[in-house]
Structure formats: structure tokens, C-alpha cells
matplotlib code that plots the C-alpha trace (Angstrom):
import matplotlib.pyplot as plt

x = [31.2, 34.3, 34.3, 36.5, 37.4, 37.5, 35.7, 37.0, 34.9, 36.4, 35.1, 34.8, 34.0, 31.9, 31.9, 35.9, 33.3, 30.6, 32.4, 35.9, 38.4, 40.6, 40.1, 42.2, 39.6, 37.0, 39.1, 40.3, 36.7, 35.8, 38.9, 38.5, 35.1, 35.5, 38.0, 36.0, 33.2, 36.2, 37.1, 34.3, 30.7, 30.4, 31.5, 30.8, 30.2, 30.3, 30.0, 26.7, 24.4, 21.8, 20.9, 21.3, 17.8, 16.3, 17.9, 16.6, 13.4, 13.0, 14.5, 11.7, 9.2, 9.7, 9.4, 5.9, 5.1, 6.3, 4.8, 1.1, -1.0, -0.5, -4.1, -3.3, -0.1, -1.5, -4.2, -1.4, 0.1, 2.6, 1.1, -2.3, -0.9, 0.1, 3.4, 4.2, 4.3, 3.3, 3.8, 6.1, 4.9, 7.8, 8.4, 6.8, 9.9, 11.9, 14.9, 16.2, 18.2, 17.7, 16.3, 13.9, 11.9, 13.3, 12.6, 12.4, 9.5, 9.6, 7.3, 7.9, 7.5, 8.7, 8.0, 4.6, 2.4, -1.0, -1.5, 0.0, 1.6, 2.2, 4.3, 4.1, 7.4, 5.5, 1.9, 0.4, 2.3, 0.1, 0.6, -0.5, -3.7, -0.7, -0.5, 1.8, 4.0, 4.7, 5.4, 4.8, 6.6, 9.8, 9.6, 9.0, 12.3, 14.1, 13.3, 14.2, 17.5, 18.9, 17.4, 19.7, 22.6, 22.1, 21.8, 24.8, 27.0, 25.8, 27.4, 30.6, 30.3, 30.0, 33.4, 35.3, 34.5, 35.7, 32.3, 30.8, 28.0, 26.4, 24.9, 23.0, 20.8, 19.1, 19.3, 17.5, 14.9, 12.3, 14.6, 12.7, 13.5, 12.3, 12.9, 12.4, 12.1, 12.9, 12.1, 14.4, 13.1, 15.6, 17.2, 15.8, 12.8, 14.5, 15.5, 19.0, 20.1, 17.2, 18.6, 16.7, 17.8, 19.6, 22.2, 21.8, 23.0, 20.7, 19.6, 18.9, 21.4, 22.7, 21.5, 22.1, 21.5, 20.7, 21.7, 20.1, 23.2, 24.5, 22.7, 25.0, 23.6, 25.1, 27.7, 29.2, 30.9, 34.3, 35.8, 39.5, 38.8, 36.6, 34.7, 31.6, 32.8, 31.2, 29.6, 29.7, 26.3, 27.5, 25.3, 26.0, 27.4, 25.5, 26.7, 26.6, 26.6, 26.2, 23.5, 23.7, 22.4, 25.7, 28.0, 26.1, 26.1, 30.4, 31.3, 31.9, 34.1, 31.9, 30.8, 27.7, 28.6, 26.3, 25.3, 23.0, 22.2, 21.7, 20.5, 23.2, 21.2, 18.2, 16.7, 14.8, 16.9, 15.6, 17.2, 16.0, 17.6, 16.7, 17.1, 18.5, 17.8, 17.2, 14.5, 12.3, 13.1, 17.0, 19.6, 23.3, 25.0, 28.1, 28.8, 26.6, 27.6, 26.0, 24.5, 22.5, 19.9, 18.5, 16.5, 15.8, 12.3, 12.9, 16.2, 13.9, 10.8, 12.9, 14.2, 11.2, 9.1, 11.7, 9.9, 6.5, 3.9, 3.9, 1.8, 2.4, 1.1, 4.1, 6.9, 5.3, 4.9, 8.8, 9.4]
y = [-24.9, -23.9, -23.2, -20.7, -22.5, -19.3, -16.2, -13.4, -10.8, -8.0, -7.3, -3.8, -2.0, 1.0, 1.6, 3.5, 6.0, 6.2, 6.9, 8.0, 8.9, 11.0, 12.0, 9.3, 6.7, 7.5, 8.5, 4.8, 3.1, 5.1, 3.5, 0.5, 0.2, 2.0, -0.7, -3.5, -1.8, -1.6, -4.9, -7.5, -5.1, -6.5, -6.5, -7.4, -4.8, -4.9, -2.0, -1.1, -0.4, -2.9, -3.8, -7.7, -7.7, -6.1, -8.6, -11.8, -10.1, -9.8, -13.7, -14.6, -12.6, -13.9, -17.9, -17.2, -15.2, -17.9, -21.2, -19.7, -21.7, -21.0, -19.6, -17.2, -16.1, -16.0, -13.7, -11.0, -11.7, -8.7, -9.2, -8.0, -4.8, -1.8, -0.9, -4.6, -5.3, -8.5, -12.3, -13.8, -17.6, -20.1, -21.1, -17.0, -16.0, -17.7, -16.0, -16.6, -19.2, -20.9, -24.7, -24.1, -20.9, -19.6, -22.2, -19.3, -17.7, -13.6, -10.7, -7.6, -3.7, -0.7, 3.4, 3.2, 6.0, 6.7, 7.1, 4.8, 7.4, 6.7, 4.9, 2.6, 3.2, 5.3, 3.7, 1.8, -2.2, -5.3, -6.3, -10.2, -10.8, -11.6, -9.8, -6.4, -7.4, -11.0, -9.3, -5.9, -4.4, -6.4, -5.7, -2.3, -2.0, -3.9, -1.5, 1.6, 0.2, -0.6, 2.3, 4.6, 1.9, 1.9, 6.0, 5.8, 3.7, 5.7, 8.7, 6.8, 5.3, 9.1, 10.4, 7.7, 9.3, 12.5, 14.2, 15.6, 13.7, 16.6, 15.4, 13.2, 16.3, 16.5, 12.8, 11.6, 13.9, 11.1, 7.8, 4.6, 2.0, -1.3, -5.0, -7.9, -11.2, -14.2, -18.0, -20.8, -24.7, -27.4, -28.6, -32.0, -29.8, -28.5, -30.3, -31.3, -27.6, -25.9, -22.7, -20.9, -17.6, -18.0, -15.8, -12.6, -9.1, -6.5, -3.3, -0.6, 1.3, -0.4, -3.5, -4.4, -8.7, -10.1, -13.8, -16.0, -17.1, -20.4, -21.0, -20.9, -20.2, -16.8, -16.9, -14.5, -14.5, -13.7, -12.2, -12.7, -16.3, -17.3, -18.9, -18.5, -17.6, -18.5, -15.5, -17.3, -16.2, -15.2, -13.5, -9.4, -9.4, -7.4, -8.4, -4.8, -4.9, -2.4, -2.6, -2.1, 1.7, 2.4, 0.8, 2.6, 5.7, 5.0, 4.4, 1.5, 2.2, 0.3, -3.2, -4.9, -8.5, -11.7, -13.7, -16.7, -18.6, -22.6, -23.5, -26.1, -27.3, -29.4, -27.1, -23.7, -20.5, -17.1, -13.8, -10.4, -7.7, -4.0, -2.1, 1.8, 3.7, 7.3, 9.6, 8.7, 12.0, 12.2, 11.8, 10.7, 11.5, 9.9, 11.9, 15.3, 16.1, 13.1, 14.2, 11.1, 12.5, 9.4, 9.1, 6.6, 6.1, 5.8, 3.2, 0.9, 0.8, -0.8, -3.6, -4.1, -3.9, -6.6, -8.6, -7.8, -6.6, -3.0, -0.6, 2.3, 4.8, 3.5, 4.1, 7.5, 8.2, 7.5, 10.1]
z = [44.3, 46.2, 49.8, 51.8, 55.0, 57.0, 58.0, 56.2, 56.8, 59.9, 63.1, 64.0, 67.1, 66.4, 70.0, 69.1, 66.8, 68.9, 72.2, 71.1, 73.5, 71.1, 67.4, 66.0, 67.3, 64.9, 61.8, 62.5, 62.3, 59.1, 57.6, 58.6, 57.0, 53.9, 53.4, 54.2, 51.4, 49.2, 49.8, 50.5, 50.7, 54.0, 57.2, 60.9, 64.0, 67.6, 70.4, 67.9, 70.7, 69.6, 73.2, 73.7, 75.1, 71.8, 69.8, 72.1, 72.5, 68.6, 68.2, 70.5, 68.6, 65.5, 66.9, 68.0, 64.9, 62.6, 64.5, 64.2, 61.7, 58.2, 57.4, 59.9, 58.1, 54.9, 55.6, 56.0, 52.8, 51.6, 47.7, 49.0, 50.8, 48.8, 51.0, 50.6, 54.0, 55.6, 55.2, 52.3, 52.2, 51.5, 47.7, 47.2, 45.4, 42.5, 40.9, 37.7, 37.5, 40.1, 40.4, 43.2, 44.9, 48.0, 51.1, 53.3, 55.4, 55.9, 57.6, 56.4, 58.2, 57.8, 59.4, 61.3, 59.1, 58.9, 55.3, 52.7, 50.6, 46.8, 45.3, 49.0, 50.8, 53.3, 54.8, 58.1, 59.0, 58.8, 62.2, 63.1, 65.3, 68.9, 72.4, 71.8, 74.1, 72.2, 69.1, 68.0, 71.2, 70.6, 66.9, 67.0, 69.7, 67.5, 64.3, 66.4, 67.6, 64.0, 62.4, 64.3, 63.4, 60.0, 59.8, 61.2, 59.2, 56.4, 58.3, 57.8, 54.8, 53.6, 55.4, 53.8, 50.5, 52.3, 52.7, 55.4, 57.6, 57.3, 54.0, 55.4, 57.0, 53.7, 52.7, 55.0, 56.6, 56.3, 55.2, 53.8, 56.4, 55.6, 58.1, 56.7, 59.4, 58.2, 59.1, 57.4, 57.8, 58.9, 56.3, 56.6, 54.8, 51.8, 48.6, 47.1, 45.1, 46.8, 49.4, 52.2, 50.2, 46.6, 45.5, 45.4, 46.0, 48.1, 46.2, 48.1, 50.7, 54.0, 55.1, 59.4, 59.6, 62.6, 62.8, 65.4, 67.1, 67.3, 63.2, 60.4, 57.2, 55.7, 52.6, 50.9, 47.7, 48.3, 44.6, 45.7, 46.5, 43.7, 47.0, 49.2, 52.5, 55.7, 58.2, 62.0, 63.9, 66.8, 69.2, 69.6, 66.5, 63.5, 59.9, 58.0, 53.7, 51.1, 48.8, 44.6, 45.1, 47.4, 44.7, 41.9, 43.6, 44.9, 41.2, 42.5, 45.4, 47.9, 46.6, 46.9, 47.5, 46.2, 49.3, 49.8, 52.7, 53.1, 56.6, 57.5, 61.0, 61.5, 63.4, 62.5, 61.9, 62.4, 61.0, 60.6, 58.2, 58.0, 54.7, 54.9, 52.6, 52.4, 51.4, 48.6, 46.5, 47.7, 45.2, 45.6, 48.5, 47.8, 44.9, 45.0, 41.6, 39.7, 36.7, 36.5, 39.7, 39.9, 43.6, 45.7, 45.0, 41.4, 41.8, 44.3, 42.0, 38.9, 41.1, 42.6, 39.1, 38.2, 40.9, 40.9, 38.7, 39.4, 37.7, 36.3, 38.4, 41.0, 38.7, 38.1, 42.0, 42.6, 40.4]

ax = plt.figure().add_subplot(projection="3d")
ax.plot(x, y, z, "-o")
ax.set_aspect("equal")
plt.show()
């Protein structure tokens, strides 16, 4: 498979939108990423306001989480909890197609509630048996800060269709916000044709990656190129992409890109990416006059019943 021997993926500074000092600042970040949706489906962001601590605090997190003793992981298994939160074993997931299952290691949260509210996007984590302050507390800072990112990039993804981020009021009074951590072996550990996360594309809304820095691994399938292109981890940098219910719901204006990743070290490499993507019962934002009313509830249960086993009392919960 042909490589691209570059990063081609932009750098913005979101701190031009977030602090602007004139009006011209932020019409200029919400065309730089509409392009870059246009374009590649991803791009990269600094001046996010993802304190650095947060995102070492959460690195560090997830390296204690991940080196307890398997029996102790697997007791928190995601398949046994009803808002499929919890541990993803490695070799868990296979896609079609591929050789081998997924090498990877994941722990999945989302919104702390109560209840779990039908059809699951809405319901209590499965926190591991650790001291708060080792895991949950980093975690839960973590979640908070890249919530409010990816709220935000929605805001602009929505102007660069030319509509107001007012919309977003009523898309997302409650949002489904899920984070998914992930663990990668060396590769020493994996087989010949085997990848820590085989090609896909994401299907929800926006996704915010954290890359442990200094641990290449990312690809993305560059169209233009007919090539996978390289994503650098570099620390204080968040890697931003649009998931298949944005392109859906763009008409295709903003692409969801196929990505993989193939940890290239022999050592460990830790990522964690957070999934944003509105209300359960909102429809499209990006085009208010869709006939199709399709929510988000009802577009994340098909993919996930292409995954799992659902019943169907869940489809009929999402609406």
C-alpha cells in the first residue's frame, strides 16, 4: 500500500475564534476548517484550551488503568453493561475484511447519569476498582475539557454551511458524548497484516483524538493521493475528524475520512478519542430542511446493530 511521505493534514489555531481580536479572526478559522472537512475530514488544532495538565493527567491515567491484571479488566467488560461502557479486551473486535481482530485495548465512558435510560446512550460509567485521584478524577477532567471542544467545533462546522450557531441551542440540550481510551501493544506483539485499529471511518458526529505524544500510529486515507498519510503525535495538538453522520447530514460537503492506526514503536501507545454527537432525538442541523428526519439515536443504533447483537427494543427506543 502506498505511503504519503508527509503530513498533510492543517494546523489550526482555534485560539483566533475563541479569543478574537477583530471579526475577521473568526470568519478566518471557520474557513479554514470547513475547508479542511471539505478537503481531508480531518484536521489538527491548537490554542483548543485542552489544558496540557488534563491531557498528561489523562495519559497517566490510562497507563495505570491498562497495566492492572487482566481479570481485573475483564470483570468490567462493555458487552455485559447496557450503555456499553467499560473494557474492550484486545482481539474483541473484527471487521470485515480484515485478516486479524483489532490488537487494540479500550475503556469506554460517557455523561455520568443515574439511570441508564433506553436505548443506552444515557446511564451510570463502570468505573475500575483505583484511587479517584489515579483515574476517575483525571478522566473525568479530561471528558469535561473536550466536551466543550467538540461542542464547539460543531458551532463552526455549522457557520461554514452558513447557519447560525444558534442551532446548536436545540441540538444539543443534552448531547451524547461518548470517550473511548485506548491501549496499543508494541508492535513486537502484533502479527504480520494485523493493525492496532483497521480501517475505518467513525460514524457518529465530531471526534477530538488525543495522541500520546512522541507515538506514531494514526493514518489517514488521503483521496487526492491514493495514499495513507501520516498524523505526527505531537503533544498539545488535538487531531479533529468528522464522522459518517456529519457527511450524511452535509450532503456530503464535510467528509468522513477512512483512518487506521499501526503502532510503529516497541513500546506501548495510548490514545483517547471522544465522540460528539448531539441529542438522542435531534435531527439535522446542517440542513434543517431534511425531509429524511432521521435523529441521532436512530443513525447510531444501525451502526452499532451492525456490530453487536442488539435487540429490538433498542432500535425501537432510538426512535
Amino acid at each position: 500500500m502506498v505511503m504519503a511521505d508527509e503530513n498533510v493534514l492543517p494546523i489550526i489555531d482555534l485560539d483566533a475564534y475563541i479569543n478574537p481580536q477583530s471579526p475577521k479572526d473568526k470568519e478566518r478559522v471557520i474557513e479554514q476548517i470547513r475547508d479542511a472537512c471539505v478537503r481531508h475530514g480531518f484536521f489538527q488544532v491548537k490554542g483548543h484550551g485542552i489544558p496540557l495538565s488534563a491531557q498528561r493527567g489523562l495519559v497517566q491515567g490510562l497507563a495505570k488503568f491498562f497495566s492492572l491484571p487482566k481479570e481485573e479488566k475483564v470483570k468490567l467488560s462493555f458487552l455485559k453493561d447496557p450503555c456499553r461502557r467499560g473494557y474492550e479486551a484486545s482481539g474483541d473486535t473484527l471487521r470485515h475484511g480484515d485478516a486479524f481482530p483489532d490488537t487494540k485495548e479500550a475503556f469506554y465512558i460517557g455523561r455520568e447519569d443515574a439511570v441508564v435510560e433506553p436505548p443506552g446512550f444515557h446511564g451510570p460509567n463502570n468505573w475500575p476498582d483505583l484511587p479517584p485521584a489515579d483515574f476517575r478524577d483525571p478522566v473525568s477532567e479530561y471528558y469535561e475539557a473536550t466536551d466543550k471542544l467538540g461542542r464547539l467545533i460543531w458551532e463552526i462546522l455549522l457557520q461554514g454551511l452558513g447557519h447560525p450557531p444558534s442551532l446548536l441551542d436545540n441540538f444539543a440540550k443534552r448531547p451524547i458524548v461518548q470517550m473511548k481510551m485506548i491501549r496499543y501493544p508494541p508492535a513486537s506483539a502484533t502479527q504480520p497484516g494485523q493493525f492496532g485499529v483497521g480501517a475505518h471511518t467513525d460514524f457518529g458526529g465530531v471526534t477530538v483524538l488525543l495522541q500520546q505524544p512522541g507515538k506514531e500510529g494514526l493514518e489517514v486515507w488521503d483521496e487526492g493521493r491514493e495514499a495513507w498519510a501520516p498524523v505526527p503525535s505531537v503533544e498539545d495538538i488535538m487531531v479533529i475528524n468528522c464522522g459518517d453522520m456529519i457527511q450524511k447530514w452535509s450532503g456530503g460537503a464535510y467528509k468522513s475520512a477512512k483512518h487506521r492506526v499501526i503502532n510503529k514503536s516497541n513500546e506501548e501507545r495510548l490514545s483517547s478519542a471522544t465522540f460528539w454527537h448531539g441529542d438522542v432525538a435531534a435531527t439535522n442541523p446542517l440542513n434543517p430542511d431534511d425531509p429524511a428526519k432521521d435523529t441521532v439515536g436512530q443513525l447510531l443504533v444501525q451502526r452499532f446493530g451492525s456490530q453487536f447483537s442488539l435487540p429490538k427494543e433498542v432500535f425501537a427506543a432510538a426512535g
